[in-house]
VEXLO-171000 format. One record per residue (C-alpha): x, y, z; residue in one letter. Coordinates in steps of 0.05 Angstrom, whole numbers, padded with zeros to 5 digits, always signed. Layout:
N
XYZa
...
//
This chain:
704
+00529-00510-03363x
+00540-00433-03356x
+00506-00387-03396x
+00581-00371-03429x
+00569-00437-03461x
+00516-00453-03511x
+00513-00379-03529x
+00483-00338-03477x
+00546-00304-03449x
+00543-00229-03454x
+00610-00218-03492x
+00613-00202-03557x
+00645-00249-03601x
+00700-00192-03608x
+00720-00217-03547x
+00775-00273-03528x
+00740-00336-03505x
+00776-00356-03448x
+00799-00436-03464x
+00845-00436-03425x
+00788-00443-03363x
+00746-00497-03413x
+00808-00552-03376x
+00807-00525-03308x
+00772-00517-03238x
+00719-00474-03244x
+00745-00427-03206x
+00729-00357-03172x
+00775-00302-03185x
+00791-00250-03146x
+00854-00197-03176x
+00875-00192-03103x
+00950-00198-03108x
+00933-00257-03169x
+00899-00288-03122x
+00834-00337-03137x
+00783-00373-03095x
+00789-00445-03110x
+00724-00486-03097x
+00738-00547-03073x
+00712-00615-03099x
+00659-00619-03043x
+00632-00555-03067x
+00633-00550-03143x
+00621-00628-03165x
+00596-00651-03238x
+00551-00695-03231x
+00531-00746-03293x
+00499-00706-03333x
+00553-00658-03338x
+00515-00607-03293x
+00551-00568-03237x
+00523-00549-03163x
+00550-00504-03124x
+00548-00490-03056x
+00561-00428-03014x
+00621-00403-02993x
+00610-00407-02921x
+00628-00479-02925x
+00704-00462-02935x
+00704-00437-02872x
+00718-00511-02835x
+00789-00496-02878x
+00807-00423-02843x
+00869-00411-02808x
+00881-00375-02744x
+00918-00312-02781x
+00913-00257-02838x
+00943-00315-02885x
+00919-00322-02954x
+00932-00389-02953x
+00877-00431-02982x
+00859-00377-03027x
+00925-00384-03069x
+00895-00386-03150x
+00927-00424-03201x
+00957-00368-03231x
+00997-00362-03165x
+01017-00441-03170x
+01037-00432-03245x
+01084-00372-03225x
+01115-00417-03177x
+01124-00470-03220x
+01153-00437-03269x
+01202-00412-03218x
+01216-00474-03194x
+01237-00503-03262x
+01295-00470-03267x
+01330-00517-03221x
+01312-00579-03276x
+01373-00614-03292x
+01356-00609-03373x
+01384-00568-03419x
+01343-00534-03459x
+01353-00491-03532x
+01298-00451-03565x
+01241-00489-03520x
+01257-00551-03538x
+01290-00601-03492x
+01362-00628-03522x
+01382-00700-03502x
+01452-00712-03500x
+01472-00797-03515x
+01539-00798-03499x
+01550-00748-03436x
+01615-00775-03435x
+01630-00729-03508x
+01605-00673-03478x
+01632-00673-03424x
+01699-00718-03415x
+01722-00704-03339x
+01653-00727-03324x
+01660-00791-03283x
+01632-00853-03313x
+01605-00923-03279x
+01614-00971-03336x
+01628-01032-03284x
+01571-01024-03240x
+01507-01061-03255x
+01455-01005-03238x
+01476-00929-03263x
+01457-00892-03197x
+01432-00817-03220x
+01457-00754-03206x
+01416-00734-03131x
+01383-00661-03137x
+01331-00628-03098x
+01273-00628-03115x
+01256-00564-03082x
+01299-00508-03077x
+01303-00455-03022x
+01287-00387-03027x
+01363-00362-03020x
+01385-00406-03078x
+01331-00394-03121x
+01345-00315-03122x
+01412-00333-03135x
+01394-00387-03189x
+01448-00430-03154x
+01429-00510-03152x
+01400-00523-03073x
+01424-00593-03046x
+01357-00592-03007x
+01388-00601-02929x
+01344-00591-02882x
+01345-00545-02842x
+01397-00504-02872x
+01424-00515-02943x
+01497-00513-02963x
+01494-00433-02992x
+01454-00420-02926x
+01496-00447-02882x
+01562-00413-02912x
+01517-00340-02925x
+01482-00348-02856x
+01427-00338-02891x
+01349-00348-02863x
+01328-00415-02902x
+01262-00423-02925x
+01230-00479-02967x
+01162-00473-03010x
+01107-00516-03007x
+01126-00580-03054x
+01097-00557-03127x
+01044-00588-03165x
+01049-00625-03219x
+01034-00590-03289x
+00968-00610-03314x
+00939-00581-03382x
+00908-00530-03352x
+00972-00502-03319x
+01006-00503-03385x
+00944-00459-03416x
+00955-00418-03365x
+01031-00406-03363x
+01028-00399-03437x
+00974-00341-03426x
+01017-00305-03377x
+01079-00312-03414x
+01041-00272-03468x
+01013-00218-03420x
+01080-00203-03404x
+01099-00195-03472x
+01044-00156-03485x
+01058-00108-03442x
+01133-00109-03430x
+01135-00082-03514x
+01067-00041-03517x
+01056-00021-03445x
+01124-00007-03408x
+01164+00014-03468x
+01120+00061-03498x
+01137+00128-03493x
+01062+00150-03511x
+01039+00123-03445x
+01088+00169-03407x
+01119+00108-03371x
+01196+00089-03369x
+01221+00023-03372x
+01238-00027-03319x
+01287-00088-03319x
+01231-00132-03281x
+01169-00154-03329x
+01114-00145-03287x
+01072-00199-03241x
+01009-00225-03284x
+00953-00271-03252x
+00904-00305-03290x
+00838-00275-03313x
+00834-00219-03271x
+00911-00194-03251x
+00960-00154-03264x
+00989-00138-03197x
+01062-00126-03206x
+01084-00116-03132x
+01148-00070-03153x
+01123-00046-03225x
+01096+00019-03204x
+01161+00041-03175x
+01200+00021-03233x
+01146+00058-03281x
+01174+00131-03276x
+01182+00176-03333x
+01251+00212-03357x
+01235+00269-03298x
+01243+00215-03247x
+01160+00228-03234x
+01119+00169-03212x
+01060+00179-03264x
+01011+00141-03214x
+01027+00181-03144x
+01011+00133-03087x
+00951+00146-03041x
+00982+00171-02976x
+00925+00225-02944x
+00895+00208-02876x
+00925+00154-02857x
+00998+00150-02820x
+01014+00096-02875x
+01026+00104-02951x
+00992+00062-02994x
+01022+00014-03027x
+01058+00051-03094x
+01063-00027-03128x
+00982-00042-03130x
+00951-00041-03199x
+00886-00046-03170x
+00880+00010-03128x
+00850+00083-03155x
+00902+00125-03182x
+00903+00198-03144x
+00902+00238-03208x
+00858+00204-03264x
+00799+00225-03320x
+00753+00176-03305x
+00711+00214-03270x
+00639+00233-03306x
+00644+00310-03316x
+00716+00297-03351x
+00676+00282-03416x
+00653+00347-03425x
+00728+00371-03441x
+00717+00319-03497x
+00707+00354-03569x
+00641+00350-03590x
+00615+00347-03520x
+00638+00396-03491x
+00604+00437-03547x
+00539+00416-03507x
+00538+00455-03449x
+00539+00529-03449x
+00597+00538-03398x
+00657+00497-03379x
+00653+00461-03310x
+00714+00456-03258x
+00710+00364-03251x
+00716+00394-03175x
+00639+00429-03178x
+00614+00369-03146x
+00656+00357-03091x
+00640+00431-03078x
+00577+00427-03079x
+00576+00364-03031x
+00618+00401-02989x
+00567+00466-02976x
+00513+00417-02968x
+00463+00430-02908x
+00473+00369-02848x
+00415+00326-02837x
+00367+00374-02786x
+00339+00315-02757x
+00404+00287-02724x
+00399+00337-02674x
+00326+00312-02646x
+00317+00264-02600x
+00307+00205-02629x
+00249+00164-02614x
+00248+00090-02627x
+00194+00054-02651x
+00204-00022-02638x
+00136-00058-02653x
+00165-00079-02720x
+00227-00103-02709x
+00225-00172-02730x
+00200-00162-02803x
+00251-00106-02803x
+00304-00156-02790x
+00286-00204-02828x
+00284-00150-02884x
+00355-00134-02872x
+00375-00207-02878x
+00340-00221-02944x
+00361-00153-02979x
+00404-00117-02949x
+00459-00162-02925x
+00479-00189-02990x
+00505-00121-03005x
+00554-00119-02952x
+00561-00177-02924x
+00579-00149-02858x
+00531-00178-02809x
+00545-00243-02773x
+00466-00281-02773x
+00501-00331-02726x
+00522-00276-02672x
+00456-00231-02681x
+00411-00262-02630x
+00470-00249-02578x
+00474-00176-02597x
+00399-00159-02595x
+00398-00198-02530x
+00468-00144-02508x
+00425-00086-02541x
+00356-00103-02515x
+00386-00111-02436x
+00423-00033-02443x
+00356-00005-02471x
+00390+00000-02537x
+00422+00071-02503x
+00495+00055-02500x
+00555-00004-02527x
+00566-00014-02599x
+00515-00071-02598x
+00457-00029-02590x
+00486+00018-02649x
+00492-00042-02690x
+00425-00071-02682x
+00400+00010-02698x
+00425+00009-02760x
+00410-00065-02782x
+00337-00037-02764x
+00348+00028-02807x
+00375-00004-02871x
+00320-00065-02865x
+00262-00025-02860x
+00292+00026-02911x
+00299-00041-02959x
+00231-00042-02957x
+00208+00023-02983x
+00238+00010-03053x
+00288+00056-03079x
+00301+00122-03040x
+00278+00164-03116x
+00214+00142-03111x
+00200+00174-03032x
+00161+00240-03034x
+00201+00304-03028x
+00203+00323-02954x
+00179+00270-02927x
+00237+00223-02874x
+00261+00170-02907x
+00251+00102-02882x
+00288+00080-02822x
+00315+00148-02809x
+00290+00140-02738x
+00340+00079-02729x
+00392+00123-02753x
+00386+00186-02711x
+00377+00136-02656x
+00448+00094-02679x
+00481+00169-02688x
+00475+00190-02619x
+00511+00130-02598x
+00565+00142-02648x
+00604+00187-02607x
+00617+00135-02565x
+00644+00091-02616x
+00689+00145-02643x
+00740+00131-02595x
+00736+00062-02583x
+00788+00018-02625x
+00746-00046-02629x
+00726-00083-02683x
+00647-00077-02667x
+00667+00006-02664x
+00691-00001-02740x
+00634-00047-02757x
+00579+00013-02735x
+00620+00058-02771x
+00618+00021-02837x
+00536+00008-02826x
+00522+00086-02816x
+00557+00104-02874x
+00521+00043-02912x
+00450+00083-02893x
+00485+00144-02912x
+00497+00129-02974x
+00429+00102-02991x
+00403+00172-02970x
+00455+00199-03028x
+00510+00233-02978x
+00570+00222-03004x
+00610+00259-02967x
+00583+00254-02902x
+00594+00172-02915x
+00661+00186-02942x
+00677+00226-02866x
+00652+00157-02832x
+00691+00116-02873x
+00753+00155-02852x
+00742+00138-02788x
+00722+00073-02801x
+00798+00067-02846x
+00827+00089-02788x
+00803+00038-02728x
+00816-00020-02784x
+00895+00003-02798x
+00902+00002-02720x
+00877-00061-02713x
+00916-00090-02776x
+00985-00065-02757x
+00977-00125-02713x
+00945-00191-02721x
+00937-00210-02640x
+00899-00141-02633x
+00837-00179-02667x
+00803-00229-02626x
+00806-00299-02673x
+00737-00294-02671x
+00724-00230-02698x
+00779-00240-02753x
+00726-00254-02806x
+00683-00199-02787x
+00745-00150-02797x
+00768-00182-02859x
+00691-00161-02885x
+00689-00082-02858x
+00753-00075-02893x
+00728-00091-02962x
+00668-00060-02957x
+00718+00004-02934x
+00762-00009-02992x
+00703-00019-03031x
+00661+00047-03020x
+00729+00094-03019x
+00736+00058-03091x
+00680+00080-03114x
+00678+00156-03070x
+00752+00162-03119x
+00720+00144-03185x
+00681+00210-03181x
+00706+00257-03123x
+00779+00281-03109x
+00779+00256-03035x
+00847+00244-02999x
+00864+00171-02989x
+00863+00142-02924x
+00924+00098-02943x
+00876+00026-02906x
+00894-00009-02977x
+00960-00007-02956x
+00942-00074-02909x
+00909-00119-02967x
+00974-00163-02964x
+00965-00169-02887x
+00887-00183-02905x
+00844-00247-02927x
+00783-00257-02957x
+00726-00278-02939x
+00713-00349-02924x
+00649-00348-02883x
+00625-00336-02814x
+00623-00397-02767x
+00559-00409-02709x
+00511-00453-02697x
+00456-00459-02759x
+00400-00466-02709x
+00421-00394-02689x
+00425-00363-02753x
+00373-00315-02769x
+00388-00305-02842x
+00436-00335-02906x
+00509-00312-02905x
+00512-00307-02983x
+00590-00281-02998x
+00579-00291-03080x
+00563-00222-03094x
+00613-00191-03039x
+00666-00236-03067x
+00645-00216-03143x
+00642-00147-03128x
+00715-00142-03098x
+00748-00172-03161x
+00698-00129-03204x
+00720-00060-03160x
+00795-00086-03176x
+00777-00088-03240x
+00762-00025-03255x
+00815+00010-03209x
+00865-00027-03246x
+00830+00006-03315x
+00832+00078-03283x
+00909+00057-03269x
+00926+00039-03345x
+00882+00084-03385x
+00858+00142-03340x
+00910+00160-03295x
+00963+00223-03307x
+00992+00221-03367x
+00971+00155-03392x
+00926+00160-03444x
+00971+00134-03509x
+00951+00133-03584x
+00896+00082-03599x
+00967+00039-03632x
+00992+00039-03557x
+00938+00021-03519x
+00902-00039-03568x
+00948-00090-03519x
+00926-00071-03455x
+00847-00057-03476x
+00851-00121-03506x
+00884-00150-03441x
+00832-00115-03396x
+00776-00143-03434x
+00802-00210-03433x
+00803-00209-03362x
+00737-00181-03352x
+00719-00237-03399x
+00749-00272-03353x
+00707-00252-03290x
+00642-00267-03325x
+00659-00340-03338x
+00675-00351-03274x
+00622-00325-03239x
+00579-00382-03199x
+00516-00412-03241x
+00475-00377-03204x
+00501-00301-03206x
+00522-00308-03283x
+00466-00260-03331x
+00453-00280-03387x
+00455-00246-03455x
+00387-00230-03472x
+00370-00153-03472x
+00302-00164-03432x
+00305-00141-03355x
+00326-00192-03301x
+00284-00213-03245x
+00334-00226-03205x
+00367-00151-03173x
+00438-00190-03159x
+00433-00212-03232x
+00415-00140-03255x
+00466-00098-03219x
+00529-00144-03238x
+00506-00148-03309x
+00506-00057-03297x
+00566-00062-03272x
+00604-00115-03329x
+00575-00066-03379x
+00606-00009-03341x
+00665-00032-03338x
+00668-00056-03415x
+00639+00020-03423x
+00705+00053-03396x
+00760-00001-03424x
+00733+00022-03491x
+00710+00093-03482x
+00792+00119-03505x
+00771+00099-03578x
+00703+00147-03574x
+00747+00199-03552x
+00788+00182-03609x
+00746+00179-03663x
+00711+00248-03643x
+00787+00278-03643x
+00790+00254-03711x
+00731+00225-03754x
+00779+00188-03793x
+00806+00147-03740x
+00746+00107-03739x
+00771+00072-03816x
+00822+00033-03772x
+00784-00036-03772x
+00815-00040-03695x
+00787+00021-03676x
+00713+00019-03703x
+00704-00049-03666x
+00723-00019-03605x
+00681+00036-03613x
+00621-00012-03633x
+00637-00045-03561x
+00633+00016-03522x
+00578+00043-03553x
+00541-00026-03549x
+00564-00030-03465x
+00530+00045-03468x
+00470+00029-03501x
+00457-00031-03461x
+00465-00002-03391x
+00423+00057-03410x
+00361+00018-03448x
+00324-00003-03386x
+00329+00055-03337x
+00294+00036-03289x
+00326-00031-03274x
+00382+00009-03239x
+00334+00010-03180x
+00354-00064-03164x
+00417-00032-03146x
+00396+00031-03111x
+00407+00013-03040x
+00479+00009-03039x
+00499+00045-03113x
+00445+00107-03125x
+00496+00165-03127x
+00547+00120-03161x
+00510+00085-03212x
+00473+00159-03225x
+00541+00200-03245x
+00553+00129-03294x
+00496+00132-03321x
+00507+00209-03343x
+00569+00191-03361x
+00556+00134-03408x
+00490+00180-03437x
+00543+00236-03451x
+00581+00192-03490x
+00524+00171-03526x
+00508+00249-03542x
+00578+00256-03572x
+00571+00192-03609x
+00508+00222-03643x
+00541+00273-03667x
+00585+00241-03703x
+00575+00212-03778x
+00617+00144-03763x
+00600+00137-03697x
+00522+00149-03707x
+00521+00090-03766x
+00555+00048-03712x
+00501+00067-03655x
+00439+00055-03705x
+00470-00012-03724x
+00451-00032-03651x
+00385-00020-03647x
+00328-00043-03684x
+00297+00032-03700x
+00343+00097-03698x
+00282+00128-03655x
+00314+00077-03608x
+00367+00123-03593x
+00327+00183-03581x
+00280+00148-03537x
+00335+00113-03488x
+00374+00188-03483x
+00295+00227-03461x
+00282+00167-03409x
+00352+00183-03376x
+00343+00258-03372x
+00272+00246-03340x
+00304+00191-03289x
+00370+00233-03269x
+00318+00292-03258x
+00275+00249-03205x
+00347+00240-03168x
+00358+00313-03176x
+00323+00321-03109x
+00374+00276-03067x
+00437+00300-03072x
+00467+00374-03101x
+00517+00346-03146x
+00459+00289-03175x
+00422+00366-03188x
+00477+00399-03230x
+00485+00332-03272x
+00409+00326-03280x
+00422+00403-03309x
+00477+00386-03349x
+00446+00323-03383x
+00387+00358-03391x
+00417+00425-03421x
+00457+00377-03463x
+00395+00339-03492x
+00375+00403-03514x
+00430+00434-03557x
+00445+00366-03584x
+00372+00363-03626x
+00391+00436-03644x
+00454+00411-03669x
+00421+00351-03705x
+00364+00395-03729x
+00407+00442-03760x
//
């Protein structure tokens, strides 16, 4: 039984409950395109006392197919959509939802031939499947193979689904739930003039739980100027982005940290206004790392606990590492003196981030002093120049791993150069599925989420051009596991996390793309649907987590650093769904008498409060999220600030903690933990001043 079930789930009880997964597969949802992970039997079973077990993913990967196909990852969501499509070829007529049965056909309908002499009353013949010609044209299919009747006469292409499923409970839940999604926001979302969006003739594309992906809504979302309010991400890359994704990062959007200090009462606590650019500036005039211009010198008497290092903690991260191929590469690297081929730059950087792993967060390293596995790294960066202008795979997979130890040294920007690179090798290879060896079609499925992944985040904070790679996530799968030989495996290849985080990243795009992007913040009337809707599906991720990776409620830190960062990140993303009704409330104190909008504001402030209470557990996390999870965390303790100084919002923020000192306490432990970071990166300086400065004038304000 999941924590989400006898009263351990995190959400509130605000929240929507999600029955309609209580009478289906437990499944694992991903908002790619409304697109799930279904476990199959073999690896989610009950057994008799009701318990589940769950294996890992890797064992799907008996199942893969030789292409970029999602097929096997199609979620029920997907099915229902077809379903429902399919049902409008059914025979029956139907008024108001209800099926009407006709006795006498012959009344109805009196040129309709009738069989009264024959013993047996033969029935009508339809297909049971229609093509995909007729059902555009919602004209009945005769079901010929290979060519229909309409196809034949059109000279149409004609293609047949998959036979359909039959509707279980569960599908019905779920076709009911997207039926009112698309309600929801075809009235409140599409129509409403607040949100600065137009209306289209298409309702958009919902999935279940986690989805709204709407292939063609974006283009049909356009304002009375004729301007796309969401422009797509073009930038580096010869290819635009895909303008229909909900669940990519808008290229003009407020959710970035610094925005809240253009919020009223916030902005009253710093003594000058700051351009949301400053840190990107500041990035950008940053001195390069002196000691990639020395010759590197390798120490290799260590190597095996460093491996083994990267296998236990690292790895999970980024999933990017085959354990089944590793031996092979060291062997490749080892026999060129680790001094040229991407193998030897590869097994560099595994070294680098393992022994770095090892050290503990990068905060707690004395000023001055190399950072662990930097050796590795100078080492891996000489070779890198030969990498840059091979097209390989392996090329893109050392690309991806430097910027990995780039970012746990809290260089943004230098990781976000490398990941350009790395964006463009993978849209090369994806323009074509025969450029990547079967073999290696796993591994390149892997570097380009963790791509999509870190750009994701690099957007959230910095305005960096796009490099247009998430146009290819139709051409893309997901992960399903690496295949080798177990006796040659050197470590676990745990996808839950990886496979968690990419719906979780979706997640939140798709909330800059609804609430933060240009000109779509609405009144607090306008957006209740879609916050509620956003919620739900984040509700919705939770409860299908695995067993093992679900948190559970209490307050008390986790043991378990998996555990602890996705719990950070739920409450993150609850943090920002809400944050609209903060902003609203300090706008206007007497918003917060709307019932609706004080219960929002009590879960935002309540996400806040609970990310910020145990600083230091945001370590667990440090490896692969410092500089990311540092600008959220002065983001959310901004908020906080604000929410202080506010009557309404202050009575909500003591109700949630059992002493008002509380609040005092959690906002002093923050300044003193951003101001330990302050010595990593320039922009983690300014928002250690800015937090800091902040703390200040707010007791002056209170105080007075």
């Amino acid at each position: 039984m999941s924590p989400s079930s006898n009263g351990d789930s995190p959400l509130s009880a605000g929240t929507m409950t999600g029955a309609a997964s209580a009478n289906v597969v437990r499944q694992f949802p991903l908002p790619n395109r409304d697109f799930t992970i279904e476990i199959p039997s073999p690896q989610l079973a009950a057994s008799s006392n009701g318990v589940h077990s769950l294996k890992s993913p890797t064992s799907l990967k008996s199942a893969r197919t030789p292409s970029f196909s999602r097929e096997g990852i199609l979620g029920s969501a997907q099915k229902a959509r077809n379903l429902s499509q399919s049902s409008e070829n059914r025979p029956e007529h139907v008024s108001n939802g209800h099926q009407t049965v006709h006795s006498d056909e012959g009344s109805i309908n009196p040129l309709k031939r009738r069989n009264t002499d024959a013993a047996v009353d033969y029935p009508r013949r339809r297909a049971t499947i229609a093509c995909e010609v007729c059902r555009s044209r919602k004209s009945r299919c005769d079901g010929t193979k290979p060519k229909c009747k309409l196809c034949t006469e059109l000279g149409a292409e004609c293609v047949y689904r998959e036979p359909g499923i039959k509707l279980d409970a569960g599908d019905k839940l779920i076709l009911e739930r997207l039926s009112r999604i698309e309600s929801l926001l075809q009235m409140n979302m599409v129509g409403s003039n607040a949100m600065g969006l137009g209306h289209g003739h298409n309702s958009p594309n919902m999935s279940n739980g986690t989805g709204l992906s709407g292939d063609n809504l974006l283009s049909q979302l356009q304002n009375p100027d004729g301007f796309v309010s969401v422009i797509p991400s073009g930038g580096l890359g010869t290819w635009s982005a895909n303008a229909g994704s909900m669940s990519t990062m808008p290229k003009v959007h407020t959710n970035a940290a610094l925005h809240l200090l253009q919020w009223p009462m916030i902005r009253d606590l710093v003594s000058r206004p700051y351009d949301p650019q400053i840190l990107l500036q500041l990035e950008m005039a940053r001195e390069p790392l002196h000691s990639l211009t020395k010759t590197p010198c390798v120490d290799l008497s260590n190597t095996n606990a460093y491996i083994e290092a990267y296998f236990d903690r690292v790895n999970i991260w980024y999933a990017c590492v085959n354990p089944y191929t590793w031996r092979s590469h060291y062997r490749i690297a080892l026999s060129n003196g680790f001094r040229e081929g991407p193998e030897s730059c590869i097994v560099l950087l595994v070294l680098a981030l393992g022994q770095a792993s090892l050290r503990g967060s990068i905060s707690s390293i004395v000023p001055h002093e190399d950072p662990p596995g930097l050796q590795y790294f100078t080492a891996a960066w000489s070779l890198l120049p030969g990498m840059m202008t091979s097209n390989s795979v392996l090329a893109a997979q050392c690309h991806l791993l430097a910027a990995a130890y780039l970012f746990y040294l809290v260089r943004p920007l230098e990781a976000w150069n490398l990941l350009c690179t790395t964006s463009t090798k993978l849209q090369l290879l994806l323009m074509s599925p025969n450029r990547v060896p079967p073999e290696q079609r796993e591994l390149s499925e892997r570097i380009y989420w963790n791509a999509l992944l870190f750009e994701s985040d690099l957007l959230a904070e910095l305005d960096l051009p796009h490099s247009g790679v998430v146009a290819f996530e139709e051409n893309v799968g997901l992960p399903c596991g690496f295949e080798g030989d177990e006796n040659e495996a050197v470590g676990r290849d745990d996808l839950w996390y990886f496979l968690a985080e990419i719906s979780l990243r979706r997640l939140l795009n798709r909330v800059s793309q609804l609430i933060y992007s240009k000109d779509s913040m609405a009144s607090t009337t306008s957006l209740e649907p879609v916050v509620a809707e956003l919620d739900f599906q984040l509700t919705q991720w939770y409860e299908n987590l695995p067993v093992n990776l679900q948190f559970p409620s209490t307050r008390a830190p986790l043991p378990d650093p998996v555990q602890t960062v996705l719990r950070l990140r739920f409450y993150a993303c609850r943090t920002i769904i809400y944050r609209p009704y903060i902003l609203a409330v300090l706008d206007n104190e007497q918003a917060v008498l709307d019932p609706t909008v004080r219960d929002c504001c009590t879960k935002c402030l309540d996400a806040s409060i609970r990310q910020l209470e145990h600083i230091l557990a945001h370590h667990a996390g440090h490896m692969p999220y410092l500089w990311q999870g540092a600008l959220s965390i002065v983001s959310q303790t901004l908020l906080v600030m604000g929410a202080t100084m506010s009557p309404s919002l202050n009575s909500i923020l003591c109700s949630l903690v059992p002493r008002r000192e509380m609040i005092d306490q959690i906002i002093n432990e923050v300044v003193m933990e951003i101001e330990r970071y302050s010595v990593l990166s320039p922009s983690l300086s300014l928002s250690a001043e800015i937090i800091k400065e902040a703390e200040v004038r707010r007791r002056t304000f209170l105080s007075s």
